[in-house]
N, CA, C and O atoms as a printed pandas DataFrame, in Angstrom:
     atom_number atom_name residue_name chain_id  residue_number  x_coord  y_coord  z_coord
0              1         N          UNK        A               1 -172.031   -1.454  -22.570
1              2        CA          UNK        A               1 -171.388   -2.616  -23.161
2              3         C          UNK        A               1 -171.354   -3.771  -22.154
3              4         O          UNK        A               1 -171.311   -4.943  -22.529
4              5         N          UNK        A               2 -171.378   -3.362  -20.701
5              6        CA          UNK        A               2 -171.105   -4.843  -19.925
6              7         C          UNK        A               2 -172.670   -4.936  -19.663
7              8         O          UNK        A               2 -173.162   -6.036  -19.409
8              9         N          UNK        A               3 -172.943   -4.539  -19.683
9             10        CA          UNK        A               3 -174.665   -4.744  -19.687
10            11         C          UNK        A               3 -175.100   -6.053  -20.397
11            12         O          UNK        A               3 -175.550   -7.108  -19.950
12            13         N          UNK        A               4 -174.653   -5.391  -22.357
13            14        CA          UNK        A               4 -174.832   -6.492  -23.204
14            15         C          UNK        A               4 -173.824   -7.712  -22.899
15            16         O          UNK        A               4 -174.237   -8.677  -23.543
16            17         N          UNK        A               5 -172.944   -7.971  -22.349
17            18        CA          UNK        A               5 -172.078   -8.863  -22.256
18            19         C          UNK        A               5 -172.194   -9.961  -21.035
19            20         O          UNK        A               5 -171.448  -10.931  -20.900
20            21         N          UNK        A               6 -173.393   -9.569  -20.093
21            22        CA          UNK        A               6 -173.712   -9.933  -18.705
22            23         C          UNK        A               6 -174.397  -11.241  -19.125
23            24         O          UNK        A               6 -173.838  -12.217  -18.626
24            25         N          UNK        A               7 -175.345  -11.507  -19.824
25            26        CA          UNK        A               7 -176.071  -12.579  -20.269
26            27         C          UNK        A               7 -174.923  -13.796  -21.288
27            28         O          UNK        A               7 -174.927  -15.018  -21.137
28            29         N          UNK        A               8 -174.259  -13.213  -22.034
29            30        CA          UNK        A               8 -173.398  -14.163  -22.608
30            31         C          UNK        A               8 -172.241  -14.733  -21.889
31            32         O          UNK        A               8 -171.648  -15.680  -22.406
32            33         N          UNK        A               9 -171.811  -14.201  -20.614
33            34        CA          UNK        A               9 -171.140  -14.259  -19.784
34            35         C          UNK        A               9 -171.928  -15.278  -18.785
35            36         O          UNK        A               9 -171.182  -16.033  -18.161
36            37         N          UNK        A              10 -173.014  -15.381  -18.595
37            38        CA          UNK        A              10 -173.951  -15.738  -17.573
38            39         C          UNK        A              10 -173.887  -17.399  -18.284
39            40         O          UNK        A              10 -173.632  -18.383  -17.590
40            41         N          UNK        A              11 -174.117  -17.459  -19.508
41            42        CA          UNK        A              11 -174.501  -18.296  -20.598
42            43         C          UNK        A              11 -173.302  -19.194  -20.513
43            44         O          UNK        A              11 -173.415  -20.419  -20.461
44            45         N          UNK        A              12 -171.668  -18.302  -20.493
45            46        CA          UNK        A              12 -170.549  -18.973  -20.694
46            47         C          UNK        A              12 -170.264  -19.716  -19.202
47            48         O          UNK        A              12 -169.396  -20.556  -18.964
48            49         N          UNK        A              13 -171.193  -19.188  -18.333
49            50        CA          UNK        A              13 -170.548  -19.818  -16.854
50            51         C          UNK        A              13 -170.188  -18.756  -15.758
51            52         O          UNK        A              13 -170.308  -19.143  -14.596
52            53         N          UNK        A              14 -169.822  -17.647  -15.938
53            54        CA          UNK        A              14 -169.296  -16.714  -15.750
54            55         C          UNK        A              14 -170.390  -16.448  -14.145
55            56         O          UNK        A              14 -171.610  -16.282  -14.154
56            57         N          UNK        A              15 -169.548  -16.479  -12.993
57            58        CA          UNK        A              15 -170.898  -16.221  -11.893
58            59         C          UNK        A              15 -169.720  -14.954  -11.305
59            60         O          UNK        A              15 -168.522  -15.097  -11.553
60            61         N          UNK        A              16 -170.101  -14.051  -10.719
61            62        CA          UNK        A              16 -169.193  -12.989  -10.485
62            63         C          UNK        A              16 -168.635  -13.269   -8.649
63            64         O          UNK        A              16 -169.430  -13.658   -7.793
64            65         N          UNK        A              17 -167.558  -13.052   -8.437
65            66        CA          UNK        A              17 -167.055  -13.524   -7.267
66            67         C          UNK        A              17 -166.774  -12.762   -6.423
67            68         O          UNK        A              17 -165.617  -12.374   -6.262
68            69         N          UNK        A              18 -167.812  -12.362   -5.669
69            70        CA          UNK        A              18 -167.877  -11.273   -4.703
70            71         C          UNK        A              18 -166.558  -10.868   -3.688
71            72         O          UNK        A              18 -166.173   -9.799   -3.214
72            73         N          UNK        A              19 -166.096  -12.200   -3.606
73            74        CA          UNK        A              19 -164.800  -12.185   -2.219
74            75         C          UNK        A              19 -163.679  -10.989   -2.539
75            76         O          UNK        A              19 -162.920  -10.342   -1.818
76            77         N          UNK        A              20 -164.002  -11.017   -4.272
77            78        CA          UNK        A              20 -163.121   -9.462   -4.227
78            79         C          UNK        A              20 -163.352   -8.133   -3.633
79            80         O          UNK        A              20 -162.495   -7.275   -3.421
80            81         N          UNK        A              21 -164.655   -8.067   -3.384
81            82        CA          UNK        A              21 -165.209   -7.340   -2.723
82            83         C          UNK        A              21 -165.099   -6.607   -1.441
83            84         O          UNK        A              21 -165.918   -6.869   -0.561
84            85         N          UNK        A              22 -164.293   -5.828   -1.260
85            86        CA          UNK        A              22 -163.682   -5.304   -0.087
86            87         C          UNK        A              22 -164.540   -4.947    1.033
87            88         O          UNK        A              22 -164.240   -5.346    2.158
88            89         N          UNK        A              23 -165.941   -3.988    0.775
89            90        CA          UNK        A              23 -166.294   -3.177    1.222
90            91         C          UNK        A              23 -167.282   -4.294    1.777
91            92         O          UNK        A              23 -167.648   -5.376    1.318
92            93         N          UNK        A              24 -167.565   -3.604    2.941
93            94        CA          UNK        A              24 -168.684   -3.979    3.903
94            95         C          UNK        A              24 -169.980   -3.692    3.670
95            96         O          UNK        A              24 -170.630   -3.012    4.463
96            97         N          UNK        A              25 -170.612   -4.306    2.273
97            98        CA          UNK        A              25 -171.936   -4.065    2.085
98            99         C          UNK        A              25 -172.526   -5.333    1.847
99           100         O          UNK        A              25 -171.860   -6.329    2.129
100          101         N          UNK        A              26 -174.217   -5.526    1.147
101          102        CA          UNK        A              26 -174.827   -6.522    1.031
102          103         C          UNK        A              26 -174.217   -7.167   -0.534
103          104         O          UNK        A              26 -173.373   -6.571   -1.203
104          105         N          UNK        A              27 -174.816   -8.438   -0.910
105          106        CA          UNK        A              27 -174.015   -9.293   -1.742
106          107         C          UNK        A              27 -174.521   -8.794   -3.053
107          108         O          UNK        A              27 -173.723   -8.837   -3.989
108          109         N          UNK        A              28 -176.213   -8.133   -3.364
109          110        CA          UNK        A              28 -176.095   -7.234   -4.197
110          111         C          UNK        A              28 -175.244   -6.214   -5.113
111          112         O          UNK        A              28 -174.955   -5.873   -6.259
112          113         N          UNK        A              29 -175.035   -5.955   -3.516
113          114        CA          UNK        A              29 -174.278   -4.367   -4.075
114          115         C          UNK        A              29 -172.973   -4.460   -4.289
115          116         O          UNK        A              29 -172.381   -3.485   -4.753
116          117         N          UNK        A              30 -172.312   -5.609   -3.999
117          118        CA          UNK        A              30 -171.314   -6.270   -4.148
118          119         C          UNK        A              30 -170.970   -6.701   -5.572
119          120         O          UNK        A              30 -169.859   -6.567   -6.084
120          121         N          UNK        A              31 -172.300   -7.358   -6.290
121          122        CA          UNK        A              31 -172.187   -7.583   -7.681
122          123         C          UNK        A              31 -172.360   -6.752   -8.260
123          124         O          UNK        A              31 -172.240   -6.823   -9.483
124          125         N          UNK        A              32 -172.610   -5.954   -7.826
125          126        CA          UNK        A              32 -172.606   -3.943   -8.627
126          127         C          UNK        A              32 -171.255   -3.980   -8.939
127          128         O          UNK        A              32 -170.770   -4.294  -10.026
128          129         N          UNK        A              33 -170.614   -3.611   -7.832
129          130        CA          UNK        A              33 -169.406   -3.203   -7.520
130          131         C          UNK        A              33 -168.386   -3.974   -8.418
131          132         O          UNK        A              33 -167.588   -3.358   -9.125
132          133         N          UNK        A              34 -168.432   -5.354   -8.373
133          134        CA          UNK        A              34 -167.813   -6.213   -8.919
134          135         C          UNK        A              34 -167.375   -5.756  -10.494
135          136         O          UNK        A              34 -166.212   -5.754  -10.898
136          137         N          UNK        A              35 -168.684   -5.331  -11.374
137          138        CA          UNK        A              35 -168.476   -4.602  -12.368
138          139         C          UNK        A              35 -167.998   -3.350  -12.672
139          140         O          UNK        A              35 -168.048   -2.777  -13.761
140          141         N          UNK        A              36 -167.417   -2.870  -11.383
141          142        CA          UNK        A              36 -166.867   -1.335  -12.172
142          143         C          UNK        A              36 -165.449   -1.584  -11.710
143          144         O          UNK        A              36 -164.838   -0.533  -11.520
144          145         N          UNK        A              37 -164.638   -2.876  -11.439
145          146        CA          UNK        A              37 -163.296   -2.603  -11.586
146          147         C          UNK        A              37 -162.492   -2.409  -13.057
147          148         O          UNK        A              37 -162.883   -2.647  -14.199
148          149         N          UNK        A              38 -160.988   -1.789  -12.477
149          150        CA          UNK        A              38 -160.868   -0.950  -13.562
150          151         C          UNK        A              38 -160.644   -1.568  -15.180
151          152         O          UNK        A              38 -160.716   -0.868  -16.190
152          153         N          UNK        A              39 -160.328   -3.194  -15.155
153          154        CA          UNK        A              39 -159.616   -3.858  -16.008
154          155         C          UNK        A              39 -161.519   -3.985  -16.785
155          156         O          UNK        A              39 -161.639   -3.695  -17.975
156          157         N          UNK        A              40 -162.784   -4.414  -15.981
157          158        CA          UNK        A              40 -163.423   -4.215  -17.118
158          159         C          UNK        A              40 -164.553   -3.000  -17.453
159          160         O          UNK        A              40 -165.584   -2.973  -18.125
160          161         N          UNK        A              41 -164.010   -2.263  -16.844
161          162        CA          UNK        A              41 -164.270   -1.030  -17.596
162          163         C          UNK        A              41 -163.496   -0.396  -18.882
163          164         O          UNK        A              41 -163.838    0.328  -19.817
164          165         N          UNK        A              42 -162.247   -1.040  -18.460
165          166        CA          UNK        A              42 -161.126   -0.638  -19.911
166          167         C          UNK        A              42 -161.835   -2.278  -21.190
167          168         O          UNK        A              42 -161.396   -2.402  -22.334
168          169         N          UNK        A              43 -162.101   -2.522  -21.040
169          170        CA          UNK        A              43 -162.592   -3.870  -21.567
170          171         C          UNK        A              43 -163.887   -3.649  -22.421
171          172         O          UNK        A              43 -164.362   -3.916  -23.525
172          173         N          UNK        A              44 -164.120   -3.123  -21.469
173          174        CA          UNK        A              44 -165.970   -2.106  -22.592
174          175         C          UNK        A              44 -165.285   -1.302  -23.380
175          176         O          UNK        A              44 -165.122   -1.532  -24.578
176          177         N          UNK        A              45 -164.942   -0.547  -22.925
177          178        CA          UNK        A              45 -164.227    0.795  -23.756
178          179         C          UNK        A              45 -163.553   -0.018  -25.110
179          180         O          UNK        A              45 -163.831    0.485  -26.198
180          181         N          UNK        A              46 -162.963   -0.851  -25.113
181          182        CA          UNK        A              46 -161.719   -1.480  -26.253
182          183         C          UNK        A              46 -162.615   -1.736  -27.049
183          184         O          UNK        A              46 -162.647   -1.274  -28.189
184          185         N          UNK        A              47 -163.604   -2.630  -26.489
185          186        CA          UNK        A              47 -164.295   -3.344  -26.718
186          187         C          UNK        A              47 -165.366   -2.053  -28.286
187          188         O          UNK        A              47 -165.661   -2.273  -29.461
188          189         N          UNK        A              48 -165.591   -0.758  -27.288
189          190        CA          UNK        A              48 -166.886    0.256  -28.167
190          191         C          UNK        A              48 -165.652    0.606  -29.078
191          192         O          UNK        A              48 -165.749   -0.113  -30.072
192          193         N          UNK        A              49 -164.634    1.327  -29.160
193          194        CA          UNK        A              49 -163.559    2.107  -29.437
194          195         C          UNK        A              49 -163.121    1.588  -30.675
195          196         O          UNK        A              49 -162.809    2.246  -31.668
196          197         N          UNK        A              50 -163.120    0.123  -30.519
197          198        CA          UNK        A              50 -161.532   -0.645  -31.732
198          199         C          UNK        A              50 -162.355   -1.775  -32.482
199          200         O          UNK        A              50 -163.237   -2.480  -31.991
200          201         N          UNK        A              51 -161.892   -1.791  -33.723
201          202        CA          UNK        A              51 -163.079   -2.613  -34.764
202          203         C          UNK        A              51 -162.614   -3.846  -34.219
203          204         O          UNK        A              51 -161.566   -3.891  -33.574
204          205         N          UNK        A              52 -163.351   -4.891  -34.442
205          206        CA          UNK        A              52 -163.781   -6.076  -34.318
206          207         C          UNK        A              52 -162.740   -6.732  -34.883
207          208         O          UNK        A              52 -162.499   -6.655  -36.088
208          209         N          UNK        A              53 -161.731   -7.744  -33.670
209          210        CA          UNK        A              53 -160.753   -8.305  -34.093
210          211         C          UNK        A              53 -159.290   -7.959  -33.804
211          212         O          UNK        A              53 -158.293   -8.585  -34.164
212          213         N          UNK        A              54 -159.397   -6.344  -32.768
213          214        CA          UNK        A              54 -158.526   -6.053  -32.841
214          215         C          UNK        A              54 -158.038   -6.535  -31.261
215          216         O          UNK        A              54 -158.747   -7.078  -30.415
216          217         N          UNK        A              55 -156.690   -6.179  -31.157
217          218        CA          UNK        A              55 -156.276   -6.877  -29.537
218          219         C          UNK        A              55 -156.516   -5.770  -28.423
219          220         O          UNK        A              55 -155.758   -4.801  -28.419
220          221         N          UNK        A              56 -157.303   -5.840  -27.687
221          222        CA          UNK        A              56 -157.155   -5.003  -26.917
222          223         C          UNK        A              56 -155.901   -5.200  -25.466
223          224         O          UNK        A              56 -155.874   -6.275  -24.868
224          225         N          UNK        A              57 -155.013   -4.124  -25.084
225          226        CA          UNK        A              57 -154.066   -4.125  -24.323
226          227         C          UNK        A              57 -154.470   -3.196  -22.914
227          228         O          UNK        A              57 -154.787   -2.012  -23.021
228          229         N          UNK        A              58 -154.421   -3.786  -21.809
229          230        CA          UNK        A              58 -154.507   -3.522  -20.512
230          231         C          UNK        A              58 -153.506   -3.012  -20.383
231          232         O          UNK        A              58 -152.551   -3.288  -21.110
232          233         N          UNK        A              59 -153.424   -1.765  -19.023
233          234        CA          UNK        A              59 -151.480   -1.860  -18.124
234          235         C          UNK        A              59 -152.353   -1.285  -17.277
235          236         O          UNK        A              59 -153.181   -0.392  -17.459
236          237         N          UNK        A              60 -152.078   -1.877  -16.381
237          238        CA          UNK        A              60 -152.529   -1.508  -14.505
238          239         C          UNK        A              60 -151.372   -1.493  -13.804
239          240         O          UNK        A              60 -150.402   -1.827  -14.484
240          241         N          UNK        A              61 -151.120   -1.194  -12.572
241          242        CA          UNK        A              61 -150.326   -0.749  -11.420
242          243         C          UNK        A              61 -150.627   -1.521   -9.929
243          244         O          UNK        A              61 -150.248   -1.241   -8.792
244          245         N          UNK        A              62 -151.356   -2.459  -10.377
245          246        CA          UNK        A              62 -151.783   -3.549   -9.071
246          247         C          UNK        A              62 -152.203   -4.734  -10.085
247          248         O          UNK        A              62 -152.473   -4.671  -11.284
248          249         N          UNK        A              63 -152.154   -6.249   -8.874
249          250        CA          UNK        A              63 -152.616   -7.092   -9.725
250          251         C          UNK        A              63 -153.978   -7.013  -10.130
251          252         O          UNK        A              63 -154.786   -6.111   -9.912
252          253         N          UNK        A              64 -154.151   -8.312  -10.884
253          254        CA          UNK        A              64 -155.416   -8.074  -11.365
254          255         C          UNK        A              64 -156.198   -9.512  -10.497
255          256         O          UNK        A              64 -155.601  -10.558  -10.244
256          257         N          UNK        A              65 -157.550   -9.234  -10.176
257          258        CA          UNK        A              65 -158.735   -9.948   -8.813
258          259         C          UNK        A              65 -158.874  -11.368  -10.013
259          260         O          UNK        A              65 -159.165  -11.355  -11.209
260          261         N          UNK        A              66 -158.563  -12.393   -9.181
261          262        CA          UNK        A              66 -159.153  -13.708   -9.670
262          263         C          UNK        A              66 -160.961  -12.877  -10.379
263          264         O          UNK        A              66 -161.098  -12.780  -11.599
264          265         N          UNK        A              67 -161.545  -12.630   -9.890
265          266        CA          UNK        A              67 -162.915  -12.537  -10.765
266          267         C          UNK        A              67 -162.890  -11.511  -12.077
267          268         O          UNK        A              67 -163.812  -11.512  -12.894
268          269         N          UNK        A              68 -161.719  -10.626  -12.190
269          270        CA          UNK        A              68 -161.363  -10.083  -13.313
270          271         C          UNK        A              68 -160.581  -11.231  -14.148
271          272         O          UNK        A              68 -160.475  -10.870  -15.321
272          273         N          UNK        A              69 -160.127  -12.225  -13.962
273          274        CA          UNK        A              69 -158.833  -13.093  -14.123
274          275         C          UNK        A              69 -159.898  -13.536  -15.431
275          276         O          UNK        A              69 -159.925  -13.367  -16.650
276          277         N          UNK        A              70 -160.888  -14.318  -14.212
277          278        CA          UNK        A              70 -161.945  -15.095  -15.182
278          279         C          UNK        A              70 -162.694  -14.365  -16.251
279          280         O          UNK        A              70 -162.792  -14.884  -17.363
280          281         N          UNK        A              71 -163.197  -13.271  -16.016
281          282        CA          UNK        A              71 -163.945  -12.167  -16.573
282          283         C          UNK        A              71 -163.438  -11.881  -18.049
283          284         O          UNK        A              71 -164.133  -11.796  -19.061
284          285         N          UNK        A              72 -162.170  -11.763  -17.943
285          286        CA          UNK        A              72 -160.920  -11.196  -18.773
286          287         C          UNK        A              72 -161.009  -12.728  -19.796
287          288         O          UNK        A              72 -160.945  -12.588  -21.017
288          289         N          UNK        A              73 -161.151  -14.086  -19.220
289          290        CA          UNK        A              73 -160.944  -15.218  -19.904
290          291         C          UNK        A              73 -161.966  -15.169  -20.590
291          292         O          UNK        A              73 -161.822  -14.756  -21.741
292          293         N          UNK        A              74 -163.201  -15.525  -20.180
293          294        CA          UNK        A              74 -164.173  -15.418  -20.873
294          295         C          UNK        A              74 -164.756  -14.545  -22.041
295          296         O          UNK        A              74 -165.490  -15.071  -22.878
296          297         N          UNK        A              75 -164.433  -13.223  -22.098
297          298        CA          UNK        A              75 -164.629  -12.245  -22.538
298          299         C          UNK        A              75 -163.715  -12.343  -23.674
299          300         O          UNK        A              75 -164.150  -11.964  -24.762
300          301         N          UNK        A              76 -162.357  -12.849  -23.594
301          302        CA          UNK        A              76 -161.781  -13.181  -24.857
302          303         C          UNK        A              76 -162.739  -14.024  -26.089
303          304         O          UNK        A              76 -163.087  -13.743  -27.236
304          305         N          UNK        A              77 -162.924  -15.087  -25.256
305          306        CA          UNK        A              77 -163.845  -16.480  -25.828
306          307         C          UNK        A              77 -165.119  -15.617  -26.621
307          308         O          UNK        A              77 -165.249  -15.609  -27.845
308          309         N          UNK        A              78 -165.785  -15.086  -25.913
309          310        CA          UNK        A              78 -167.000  -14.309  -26.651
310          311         C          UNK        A              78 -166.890  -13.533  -27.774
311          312         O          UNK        A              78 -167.437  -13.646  -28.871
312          313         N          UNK        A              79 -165.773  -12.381  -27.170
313          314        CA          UNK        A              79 -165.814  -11.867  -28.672
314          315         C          UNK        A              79 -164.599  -12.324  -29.312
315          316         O          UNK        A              79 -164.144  -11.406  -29.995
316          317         N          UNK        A              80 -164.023  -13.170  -29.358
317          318        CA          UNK        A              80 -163.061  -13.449  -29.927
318          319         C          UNK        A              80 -162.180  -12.884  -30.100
319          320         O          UNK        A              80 -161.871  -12.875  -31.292
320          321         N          UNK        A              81 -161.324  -12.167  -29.264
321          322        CA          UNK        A              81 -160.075  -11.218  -28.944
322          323         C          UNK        A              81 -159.007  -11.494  -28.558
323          324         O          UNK        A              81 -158.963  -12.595  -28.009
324          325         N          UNK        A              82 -157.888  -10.838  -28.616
325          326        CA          UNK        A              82 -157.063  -11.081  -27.844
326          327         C          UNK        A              82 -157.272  -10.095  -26.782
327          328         O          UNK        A              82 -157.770   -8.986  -26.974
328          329         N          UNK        A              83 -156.799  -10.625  -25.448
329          330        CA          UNK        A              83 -157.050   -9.251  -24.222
330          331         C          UNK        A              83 -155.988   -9.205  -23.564
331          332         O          UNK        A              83 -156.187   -9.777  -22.492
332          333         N          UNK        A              84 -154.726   -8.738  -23.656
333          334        CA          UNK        A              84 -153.569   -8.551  -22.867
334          335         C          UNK        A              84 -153.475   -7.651  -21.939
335          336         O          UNK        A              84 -153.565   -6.441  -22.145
336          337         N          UNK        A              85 -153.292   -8.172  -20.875
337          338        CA          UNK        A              85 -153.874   -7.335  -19.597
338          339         C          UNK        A              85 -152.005   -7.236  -18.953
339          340         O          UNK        A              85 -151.536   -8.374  -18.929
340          341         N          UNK        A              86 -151.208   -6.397  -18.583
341          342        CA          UNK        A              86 -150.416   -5.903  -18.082
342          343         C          UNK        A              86 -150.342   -5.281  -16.441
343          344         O          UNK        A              86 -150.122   -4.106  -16.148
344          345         N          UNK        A              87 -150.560   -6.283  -15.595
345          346        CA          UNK        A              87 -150.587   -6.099  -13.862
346          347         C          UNK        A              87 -149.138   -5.923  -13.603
347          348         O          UNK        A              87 -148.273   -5.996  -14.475
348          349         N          UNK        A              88 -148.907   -5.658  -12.200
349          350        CA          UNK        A              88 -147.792   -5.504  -11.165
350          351         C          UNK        A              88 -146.638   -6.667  -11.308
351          352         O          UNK        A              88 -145.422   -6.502  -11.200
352          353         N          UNK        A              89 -147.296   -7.803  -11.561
353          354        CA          UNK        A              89 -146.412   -8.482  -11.904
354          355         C          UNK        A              89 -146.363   -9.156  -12.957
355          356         O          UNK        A              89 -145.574  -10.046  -12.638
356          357         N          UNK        A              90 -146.649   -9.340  -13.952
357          358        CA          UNK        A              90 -146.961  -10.180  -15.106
358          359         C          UNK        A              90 -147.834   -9.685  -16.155
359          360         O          UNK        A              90 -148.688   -8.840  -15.890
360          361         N          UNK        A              91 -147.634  -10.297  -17.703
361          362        CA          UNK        A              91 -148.437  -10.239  -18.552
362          363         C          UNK        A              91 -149.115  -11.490  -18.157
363          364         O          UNK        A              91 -148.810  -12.508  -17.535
364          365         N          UNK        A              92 -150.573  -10.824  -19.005
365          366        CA          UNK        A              92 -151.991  -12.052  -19.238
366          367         C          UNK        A              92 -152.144  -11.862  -20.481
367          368         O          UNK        A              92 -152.152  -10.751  -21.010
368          369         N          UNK        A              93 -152.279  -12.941  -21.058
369          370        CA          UNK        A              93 -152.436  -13.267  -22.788
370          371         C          UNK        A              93 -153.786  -13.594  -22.434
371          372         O          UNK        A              93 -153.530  -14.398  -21.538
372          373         N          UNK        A              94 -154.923  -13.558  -22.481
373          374        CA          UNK        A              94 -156.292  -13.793  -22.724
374          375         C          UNK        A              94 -156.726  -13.963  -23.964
375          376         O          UNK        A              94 -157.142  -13.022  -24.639
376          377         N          UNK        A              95 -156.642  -15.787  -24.591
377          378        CA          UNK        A              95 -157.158  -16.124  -25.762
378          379         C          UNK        A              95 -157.817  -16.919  -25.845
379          380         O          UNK        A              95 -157.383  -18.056  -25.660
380          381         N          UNK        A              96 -159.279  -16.692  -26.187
381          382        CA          UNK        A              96 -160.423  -18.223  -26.720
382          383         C          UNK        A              96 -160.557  -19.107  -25.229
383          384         O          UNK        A              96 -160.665  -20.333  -25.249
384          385         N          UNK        A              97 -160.535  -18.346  -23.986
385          386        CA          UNK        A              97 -160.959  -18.458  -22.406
386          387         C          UNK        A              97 -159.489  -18.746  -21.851
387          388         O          UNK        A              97 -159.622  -18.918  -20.639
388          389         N          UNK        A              98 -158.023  -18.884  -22.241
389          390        CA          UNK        A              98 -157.533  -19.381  -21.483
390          391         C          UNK        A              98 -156.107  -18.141  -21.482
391          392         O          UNK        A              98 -155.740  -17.216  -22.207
392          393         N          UNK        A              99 -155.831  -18.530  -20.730
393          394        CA          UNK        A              99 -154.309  -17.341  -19.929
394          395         C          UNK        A              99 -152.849  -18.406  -19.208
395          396         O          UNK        A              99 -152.727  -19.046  -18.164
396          397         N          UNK        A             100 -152.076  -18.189  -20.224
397          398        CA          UNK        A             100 -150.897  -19.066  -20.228
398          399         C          UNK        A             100 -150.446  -18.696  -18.558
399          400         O          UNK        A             100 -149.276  -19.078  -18.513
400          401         N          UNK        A             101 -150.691  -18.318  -17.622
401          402        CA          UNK        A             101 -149.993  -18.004  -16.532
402          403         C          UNK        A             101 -150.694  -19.014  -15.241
403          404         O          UNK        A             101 -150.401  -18.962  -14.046
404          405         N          UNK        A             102 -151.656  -19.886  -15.882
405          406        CA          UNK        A             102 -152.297  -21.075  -15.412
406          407         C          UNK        A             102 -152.969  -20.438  -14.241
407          408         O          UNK        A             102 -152.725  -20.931  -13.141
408          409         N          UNK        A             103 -153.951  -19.199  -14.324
409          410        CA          UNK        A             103 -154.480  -18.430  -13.028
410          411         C          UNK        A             103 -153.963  -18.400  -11.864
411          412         O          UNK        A             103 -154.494  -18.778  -10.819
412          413         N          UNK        A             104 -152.608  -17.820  -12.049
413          414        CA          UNK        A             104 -151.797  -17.314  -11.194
414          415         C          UNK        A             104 -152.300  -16.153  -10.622
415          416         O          UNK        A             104 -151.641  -15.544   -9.779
């Protein structure tokens, strides 16, 4: 699913932001990496799982990475979702690209 979503994402602006990137590797493998955090891997899943239209709901135990922030925005906009993402400190309303918490 993020496979198919990489080009419309690419299309929407969407450039992936490595600095989340902890690990000490090349910038490649970095944009690998970038894609298997956990908020959009739960994001594919909602995404295969729940008919078209429905809201998908996050809850994590740490915040969530400015490049998930955006990821999460965009990804609303595309498929037209709601994406409520539930971090450490705050709800994210993710609707039609934007998140009332002004990318906090």
């Amino acid at each position: 699913m993020l496979e198919n979503l990489k080009p419309k994402l690419e299309l929407a602006g969407y450039v992936p932001d490595t600095d989340f990137v902890l690990q000490d590797v090349g910038n490649e493998l970095k944009k690998k990496m970038i894609y298997t955090h956990s908020e959009k891997l739960a994001i594919a899943f909602g995404l295969i799982a729940t008919p078209d239209g429905t809201p998908i709901r996050i809850t994590k135990n740490l915040r969530i990475c400015g490049d998930c922030h955006t990821f999460c925005k965009l990804v609303s906009k595309i498929t037209n979702r709601l994406i409520v993402v539930r971090d450490a400190n705050r709800f994210h309303h993710f609707s039609e690209a934007v998140c009332p918490c002004e990318d906090y």
